[in-house]
Structures are given as C-alpha cells and as structure tokens.
N, C-alpha and C positions, 0 to 999 in steps of 0.2 A: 643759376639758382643753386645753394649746397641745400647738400641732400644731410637733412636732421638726421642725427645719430639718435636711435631706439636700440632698448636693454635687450640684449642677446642676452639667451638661453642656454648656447651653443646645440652641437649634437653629439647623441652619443653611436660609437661604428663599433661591432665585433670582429676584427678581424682574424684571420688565423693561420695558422704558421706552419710551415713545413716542420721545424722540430719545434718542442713544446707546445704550451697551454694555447688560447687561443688571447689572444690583449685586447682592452679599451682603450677605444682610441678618440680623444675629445678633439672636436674640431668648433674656430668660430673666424669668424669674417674680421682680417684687420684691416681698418681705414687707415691706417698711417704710412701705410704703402700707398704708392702712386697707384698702383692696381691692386684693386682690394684683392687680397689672397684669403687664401683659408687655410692656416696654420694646423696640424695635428700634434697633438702631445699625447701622448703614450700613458694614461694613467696607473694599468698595473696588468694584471693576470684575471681569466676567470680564479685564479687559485687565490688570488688577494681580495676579487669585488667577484660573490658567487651570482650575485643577481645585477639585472639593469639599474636596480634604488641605490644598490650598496654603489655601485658605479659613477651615478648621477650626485649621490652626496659626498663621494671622493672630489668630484669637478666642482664643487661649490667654490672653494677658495679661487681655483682658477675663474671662475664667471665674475665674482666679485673684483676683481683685478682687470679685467677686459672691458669693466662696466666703470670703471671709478669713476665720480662724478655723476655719472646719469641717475636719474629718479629711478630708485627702487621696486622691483615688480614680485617681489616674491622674500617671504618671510625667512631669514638669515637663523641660521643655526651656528653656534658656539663652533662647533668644530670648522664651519666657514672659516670664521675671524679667525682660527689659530690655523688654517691651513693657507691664508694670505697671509699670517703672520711670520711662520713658516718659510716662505717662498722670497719673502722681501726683505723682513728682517735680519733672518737668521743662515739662508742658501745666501743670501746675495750680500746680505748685510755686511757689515767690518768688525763685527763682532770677533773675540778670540777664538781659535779650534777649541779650548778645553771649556771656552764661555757656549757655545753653540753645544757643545756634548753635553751638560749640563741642563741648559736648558729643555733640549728635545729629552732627556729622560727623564724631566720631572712634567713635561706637557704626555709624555707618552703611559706615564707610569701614573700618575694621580688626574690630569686636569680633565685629559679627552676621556679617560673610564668613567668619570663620575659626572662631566658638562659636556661631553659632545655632542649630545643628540639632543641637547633644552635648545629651543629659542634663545635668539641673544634677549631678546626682551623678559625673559623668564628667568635668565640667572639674574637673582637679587642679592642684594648684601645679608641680609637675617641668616638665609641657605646657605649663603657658602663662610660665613661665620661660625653657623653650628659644625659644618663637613669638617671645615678647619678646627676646632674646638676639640672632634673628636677622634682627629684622623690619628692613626698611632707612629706619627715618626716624630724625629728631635722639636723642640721649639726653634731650635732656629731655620729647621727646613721650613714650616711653617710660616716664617716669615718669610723665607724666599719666593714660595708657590704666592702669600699675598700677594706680595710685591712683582710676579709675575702676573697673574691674572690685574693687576690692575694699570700695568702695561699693555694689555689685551683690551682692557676697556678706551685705555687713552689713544689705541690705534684705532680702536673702531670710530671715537669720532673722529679723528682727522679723515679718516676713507668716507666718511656720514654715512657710516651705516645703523647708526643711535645721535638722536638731538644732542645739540649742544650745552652739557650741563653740567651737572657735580659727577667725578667717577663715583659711582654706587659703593667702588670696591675701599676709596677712603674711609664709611663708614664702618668698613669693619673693623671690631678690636679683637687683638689679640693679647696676654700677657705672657710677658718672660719669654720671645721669641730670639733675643740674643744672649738666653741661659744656657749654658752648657748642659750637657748631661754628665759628664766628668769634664774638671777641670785637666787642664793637658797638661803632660808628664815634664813636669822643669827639671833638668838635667843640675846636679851640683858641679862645681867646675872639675872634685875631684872624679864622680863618675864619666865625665866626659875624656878626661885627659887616660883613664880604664878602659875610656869605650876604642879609644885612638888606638892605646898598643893593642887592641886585639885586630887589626885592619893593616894590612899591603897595600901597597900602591895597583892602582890608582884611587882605590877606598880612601885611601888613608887624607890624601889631600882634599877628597870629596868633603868629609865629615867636616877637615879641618878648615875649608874655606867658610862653610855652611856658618859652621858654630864662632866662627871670629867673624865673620861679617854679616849674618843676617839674612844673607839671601837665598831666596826659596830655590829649591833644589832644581823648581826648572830653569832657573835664572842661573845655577850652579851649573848646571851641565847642557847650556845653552853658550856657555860664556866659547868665546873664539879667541886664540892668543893674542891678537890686535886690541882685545878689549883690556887686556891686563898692561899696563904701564909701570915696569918695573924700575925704570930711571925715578921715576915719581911718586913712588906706592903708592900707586889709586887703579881702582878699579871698577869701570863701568860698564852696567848688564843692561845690553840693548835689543836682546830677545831672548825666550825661552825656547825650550824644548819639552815639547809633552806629546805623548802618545804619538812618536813615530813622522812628528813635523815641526818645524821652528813654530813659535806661536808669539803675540804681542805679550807685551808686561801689560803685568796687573790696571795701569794706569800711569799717566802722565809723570807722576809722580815718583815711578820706579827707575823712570831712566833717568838716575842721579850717580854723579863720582863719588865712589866711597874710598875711605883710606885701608894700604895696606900695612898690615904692620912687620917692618923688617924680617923679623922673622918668620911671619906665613910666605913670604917673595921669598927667599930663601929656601924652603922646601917648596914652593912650584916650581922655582929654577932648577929644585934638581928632579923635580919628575918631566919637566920641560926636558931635560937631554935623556930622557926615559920612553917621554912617550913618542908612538907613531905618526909621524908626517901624514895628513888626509887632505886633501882637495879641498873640504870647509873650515881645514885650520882649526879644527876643535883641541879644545883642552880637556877633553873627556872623551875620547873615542871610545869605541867598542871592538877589540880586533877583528870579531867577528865579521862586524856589518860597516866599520870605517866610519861612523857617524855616533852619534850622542847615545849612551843606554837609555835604558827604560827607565825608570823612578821606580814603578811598583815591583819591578823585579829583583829591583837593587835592595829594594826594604827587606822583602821577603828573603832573600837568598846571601845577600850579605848584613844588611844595620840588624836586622832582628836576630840573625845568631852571632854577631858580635859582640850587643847589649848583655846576650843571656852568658856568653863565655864572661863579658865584666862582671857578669854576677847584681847587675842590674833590674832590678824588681820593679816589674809591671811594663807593659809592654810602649815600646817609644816609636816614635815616625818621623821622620824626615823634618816635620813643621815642628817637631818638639827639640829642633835643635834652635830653633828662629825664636822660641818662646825663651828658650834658655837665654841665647843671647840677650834678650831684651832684661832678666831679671836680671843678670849679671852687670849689664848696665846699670842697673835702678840698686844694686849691692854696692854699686864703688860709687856712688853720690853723683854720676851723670846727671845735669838736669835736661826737666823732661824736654825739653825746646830742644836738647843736644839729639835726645834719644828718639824723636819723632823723627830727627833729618837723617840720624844712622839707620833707625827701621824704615824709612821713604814713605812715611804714612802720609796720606794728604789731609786729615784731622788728627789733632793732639789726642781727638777723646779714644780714637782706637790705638791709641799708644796705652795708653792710660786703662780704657776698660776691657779690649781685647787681650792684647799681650801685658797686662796686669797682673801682678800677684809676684810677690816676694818672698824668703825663702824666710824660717822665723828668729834668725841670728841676725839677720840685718832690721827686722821688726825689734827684735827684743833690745838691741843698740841704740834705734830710736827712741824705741818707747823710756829708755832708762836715759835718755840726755834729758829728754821732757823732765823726767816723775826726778832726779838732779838735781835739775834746777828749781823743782818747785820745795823739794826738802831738805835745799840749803839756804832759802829764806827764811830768815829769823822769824821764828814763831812767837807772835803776841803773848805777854803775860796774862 
C-alpha cells in the first residue's frame, strides 16, 4: 500500500558554531530517496533572521518547492513566490549572469520592500498600478518591474499556488514605459573618428570594432581570435563577457556573422601581433588578469576621458557607440531589412523605435527631395 504524501511544514533547528553567529537550519523529509532522508539547508545567520518568524518566512519558498503539487495548507506570501522564484528560475535557471543580476536587484530593491510580506492573494492590479504610477525611477524600469511581477504571477500558477486565470498583473497600465528620459548621445562620424585619435591600443581597436560593427561591448570584449575570420571579413560573437565571467548573447538572434570591413582586419591584424597570447585566446586581454577587462571600468577610466580630450559634449557610454552605428546606417540610405540584420535585432520595430533617430542633415536631405518634388510640379493657373 504507498503511503499518501501530506503538505510538510518542514522544521526549523538553531544550530551553533564554534566560530561565528549561531545558523538556521531548515530540515524536511524527501520521498524520492529510496530512504526517506531529511535533508538540512542552511538558511542564514541569527544576524540575517534575528527571530524564529523572520526564519520560518525565509523557508517559505523552500516548503513551497518540497510541496509542489500537493494541496495547499497554509496561506502564501509574495515573497514565498519570489523566493521559489528565486531558487528555480534564476540560481538554477539559464538565464544570463548580467539577466540574473538584474533581476535580483530590481526584486531586491523595489518588489520584496514594498510586496513581500502581502498575501499572494492580496497583491491586486489597482495597488501595484498606483505603486508603479508613482514610484520615482525611469519609465522604462517601470516596465521591466511590470513585466517582472507578472512573470511572478505566471509562475505562481503553473506551481498552483493561485487558480487558473487571467494574470491580474495584465491589467495594469502603464504609459510611456519605453520613453527615454534623455535620448542617447549619437555620435557624428566626425566626433568619433576625434574620439579614435585620442585612444592607444588596445582602446583604440575596442572603440573601433564597437562603432563599425554594432556590437555591444560585451560581445566586444568577449570575442576570442577564432571568432574573427580574417580570410573572410566576417565576424561572429558567440559569447559575452560581463562582470568578471563569459556570459550568453542577448538572444538567439545575436549569434549572427557580420561583415568586416577591410580596413577594420587590418588594424586588428596589427594589434593581433601586439597583443598577448592567454589560454582563452581573447582579443581583448587585460595584462593584468590575462582575461577580458571590465566594461565599467574601461568607460570610466579610458571612453569618458578620451570623449572629454575630443572635446566632445555631454557625456557618451559604450552603448552610444551602437546607437551611432545604427544612425550612420539610416544616414547612407541602408534599408531597414539591411540594418535590423547588421544590428541582430529579432523585431524591425526595435531597429526602427529603439535605435531611432537621425541626425538633422540627413532629415533636412529628405525632407527637401519630398518638398522638390512637390514644387516642381506645374502649378495650376
């Protein structure tokens, strides 16, 4: 006869320690062992959880997780869902490193301060409409944290810990959550080719690969010599580098061959017998560390005081060389179908309404072929 599986509570143990604080220690009974064991996970410090409650609602994501499937016995708290959200999604998940850092700072910084301690049944859409409505950061974070919590919602049915229904978090609106709050700094081709002489190698190739090809600086300084095909000028980025580990591309749609153009192969070739031989074969070492630099560091410490020596006004990043590219495409009459496959965008409209915006010599060229042609038709008597 098998023995019915019933909704564990688990326990909770104080344990304590020759050096340091004393830990919580969650323990619960697994069946999927041939011998039921009792598993301990280590949930934090008295310094982290000062009492037994603080404790017991740390371990909720874990009970929810140990119970999936089983009828529910005890009323679910937000920060539950986001702490098996947490654990499955985002520790375990396949998610990006820079997509996982991301998200844990905008659950840890806005979602759990303001919904962790509601009922799942208690966060509604009206509430966290107005929260949103009135929270004070960009509108486009705003849409991310939506479109986060309503991933929160779509996990919680699939686990059934809320009926099977509409997500709540659909109905809320937001406006202008893909408005910038400044438009990003487009580079003219003259201030770029300004920005180049004021850079040494291996600067100098950075900038230059970035601004003639498009791709984003961890894609830049992720690329590996194997990925550059100089018989062929083409060049394909098949992982990033960010914060100190390779990390996936943006999406499916990023690992595409781009072309090079003669003369960019040419000065790689000659920082190719420049630069240092490493173990990962990068084309962007650091002599220091033998592996890819940092991005934020490089902004700060070389792109932002070689902008201000070009004498370049207002201040530029890394991604405002990507924007450039793309105008400088949409300046030489590229069509867009061309310029969506050079940016690797997988919709036209973020060709078109992201990296949008043209410089006003190629608007005012347009505009006078139009207003041309319409005031060299013969005007009626």
């Amino acid at each position: 006869m098998s023995r019915r599986n019933r909704y564990q509570f688990g326990t909770l143990e104080l344990r304590k320690r020759i050096k340091g604080p004393a830990v919580w220690i969650f323990r619960y009974r697994d069946r999927q062992q041939p011998a039921v064991t009792r598993p301990a996970i280590t949930l934090g410090t008295v310094e982290d959880y000062r009492s037994q409650t603080e404790a017991r609602r740390a371990a909720e994501g874990l009970r929810l997780q140990i119970n999936n499937g089983l009828p529910l016995r005890e009323a679910v708290t937000f920060q539950g869902l986001i702490d098996r959200y947490i654990r499955e999604e985002i520790e375990q998940g396949e998610l990006a490193h820079t997509t996982k850092e991301t998200e844990l700072n905008r659950i840890n910084k806005h979602i759990s301060p303001r919904w962790g301690r509601c009922l799942l049944k208690d966060v509604k859409p009206y509430p966290v409409q107005a929260w949103l409505r009135k929270l004070a950061v960009a509108p486009k974070t705003k849409g991310h944290l939506r479109g986060l919590m309503y991933r929160l919602f779509e996990k919680a049915m699939l686990w059934e810990l809320v009926p099977f229904e509409r997500n709540p978090i659909g109905l809320v609106e937001l406006k202008g959550v893909s408005r910038r709050l400044k438009p990003p700094r487009i580079l003219t081709q003259h201030e770029f080719v300004d920005l180049l002489n004021q850079l040494l190698q291996p600067y100098r190739s950075m900038v230059l690969l970035a601004g003639c090809t498009g791709l984003r600086i961890s894609e830049v300084l992720g690329l590996r010599w194997q990925s550059i095909e100089f018989e062929r000028l083409a060049v394909v980025a098949t992982e990033g580098w960010a914060r100190s580990q390779t990390t996936k591309l943006k999406s499916e749609y990023s690992q595409d061959e781009l072309p090079l153009d003669p003369g960019v192969a040419t000065i790689l070739l000659e920082w190719k017998r420049l630069c240092p031989e490493t173990s990962g074969n990068w084309v962007f070492p650091s002599p220091r560390t033998n592996r890819p630099y940092d991005s934020s560091s490089l902004r700060k410490k070389v792109l932002k005081p070689a902008a201000q020596r070009a004498k370049i006004q207002s201040a530029i990043g890394w991604h405002s060389l990507r924007h450039s590219y793309r105008a400088w495409l949409d300046d030489t009459g590229v069509p867009v179908g061309v310029q969506q496959k050079l940016m690797r965008h997988a919709n036209i409209s973020t060709t078109m309404n992201v990296y949008g915006g043209a410089f006003m010599d190629a608007k005012r060229r347009a505009n006078t072929s139009v207003v041309q042609r319409i005031l060299s038709q013969k005007q009626p008597k």
